[in-house]
Every structure is written in structure tokens, then in C-alpha cells.
C-alpha positions as CSV (number, residue, x, y, z in Angstrom):
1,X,0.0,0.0,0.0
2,X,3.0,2.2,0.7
3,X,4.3,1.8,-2.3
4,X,1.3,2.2,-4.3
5,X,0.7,5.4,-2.8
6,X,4.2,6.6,-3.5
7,X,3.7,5.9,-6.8
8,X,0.7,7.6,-7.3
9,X,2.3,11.0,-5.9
10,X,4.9,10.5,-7.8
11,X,3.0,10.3,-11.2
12,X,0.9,12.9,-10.0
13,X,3.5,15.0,-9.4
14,X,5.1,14.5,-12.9
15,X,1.4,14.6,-14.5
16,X,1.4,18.6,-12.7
17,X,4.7,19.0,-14.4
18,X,4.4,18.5,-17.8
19,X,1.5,20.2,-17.9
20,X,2.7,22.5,-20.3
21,X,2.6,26.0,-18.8
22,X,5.8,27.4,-17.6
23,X,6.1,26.7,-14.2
24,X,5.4,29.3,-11.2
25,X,6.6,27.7,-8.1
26,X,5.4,30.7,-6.0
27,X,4.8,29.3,-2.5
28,X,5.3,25.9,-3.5
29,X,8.8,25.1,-1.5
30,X,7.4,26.2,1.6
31,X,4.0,24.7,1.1
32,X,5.8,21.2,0.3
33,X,8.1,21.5,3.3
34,X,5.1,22.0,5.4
35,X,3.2,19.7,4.0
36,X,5.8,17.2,4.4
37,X,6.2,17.4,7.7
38,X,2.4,17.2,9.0
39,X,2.5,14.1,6.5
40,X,5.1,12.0,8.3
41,X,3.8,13.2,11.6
42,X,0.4,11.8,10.4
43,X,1.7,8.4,9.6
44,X,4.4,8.4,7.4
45,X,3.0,9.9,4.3
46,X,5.4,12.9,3.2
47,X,5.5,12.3,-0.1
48,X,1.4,13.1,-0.3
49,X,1.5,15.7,2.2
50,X,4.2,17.9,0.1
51,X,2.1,16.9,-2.9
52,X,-1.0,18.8,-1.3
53,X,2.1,21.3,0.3
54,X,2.8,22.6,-3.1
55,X,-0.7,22.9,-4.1
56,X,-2.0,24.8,-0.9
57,X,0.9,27.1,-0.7
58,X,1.0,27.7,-4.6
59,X,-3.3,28.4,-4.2
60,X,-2.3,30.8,-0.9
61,X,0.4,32.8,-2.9
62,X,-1.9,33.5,-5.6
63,X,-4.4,34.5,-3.7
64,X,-2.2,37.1,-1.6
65,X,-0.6,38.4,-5.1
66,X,-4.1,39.0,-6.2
67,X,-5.2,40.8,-3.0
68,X,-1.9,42.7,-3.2
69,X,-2.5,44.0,-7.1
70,X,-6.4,44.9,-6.0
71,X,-5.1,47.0,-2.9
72,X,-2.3,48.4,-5.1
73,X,-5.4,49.5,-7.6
74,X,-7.3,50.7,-5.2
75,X,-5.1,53.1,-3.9
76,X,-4.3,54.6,-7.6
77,X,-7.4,55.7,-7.6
């Protein structure tokens, strides 16, 4: 099972990869170190918790850039 679930991260993560689109990693190291962590804490899955790292961190730092370019607009005006 262990291995099977390894295996699946890994593809996924190679699947997110080649995706075509030129990679922004912007919150992504921190997210997957993170994410890492709690997963080995919570039973030896690191490998899937900096999977789901990388996503939530790379999700959180586009959601603070975006919040940073509407304040930025706001006070323009």
C-alpha cells in the first residue's frame, strides 16, 4: 500500500509537471516542506502531504498576489 501510494504521488506530481505551462513555483517550496512534515507526523506519508504542500501554498500565494495587485489598484485611484 505504501508503495502504491508513493507511486501515485509521484506520477501525479510529474502529470502537474508537464502540464505545459511554464512553471510558477510561488509558494510551492514552503507549502511542500510544510506539508511534508504534518504528512510524516500523520503516519508516514510525506511524499502526499508535500504533494497537497505545493498545491496549498501555490493556491495561498496567488491568492495574496491578487489581493496585493487589487489594494495596489485601489489606492491609484
Amino acid at each position: 500500500m505504501k508503495t502504491a501510494n508513493i507511486t501515485l504521488a509521484t506520477l501525479l506530481a510529474l502529470g502537474l509537471g508537464i502540464a505545459g505551462t511554464p512553471a510558477n513555483a510561488a509558494g510551492c517550496l514552503s507549502g511542500a516542506a510544510a506539508g511534508a512534515v504534518a504528512g510524516h507526523m500523520a503516519g508516514h506519508h510525506a511524499v502526499l502531504g508535500a504533494v497537497g504542500g505545493c498545491i496549498a501554498g501555490h493556491e495561498i500565494a496567488k491568492h495574496q498576489k491578487k489581493m496585493q495587485q487589487q489594494q495596489a489598484q485601489q489606492q491609484t485611484i
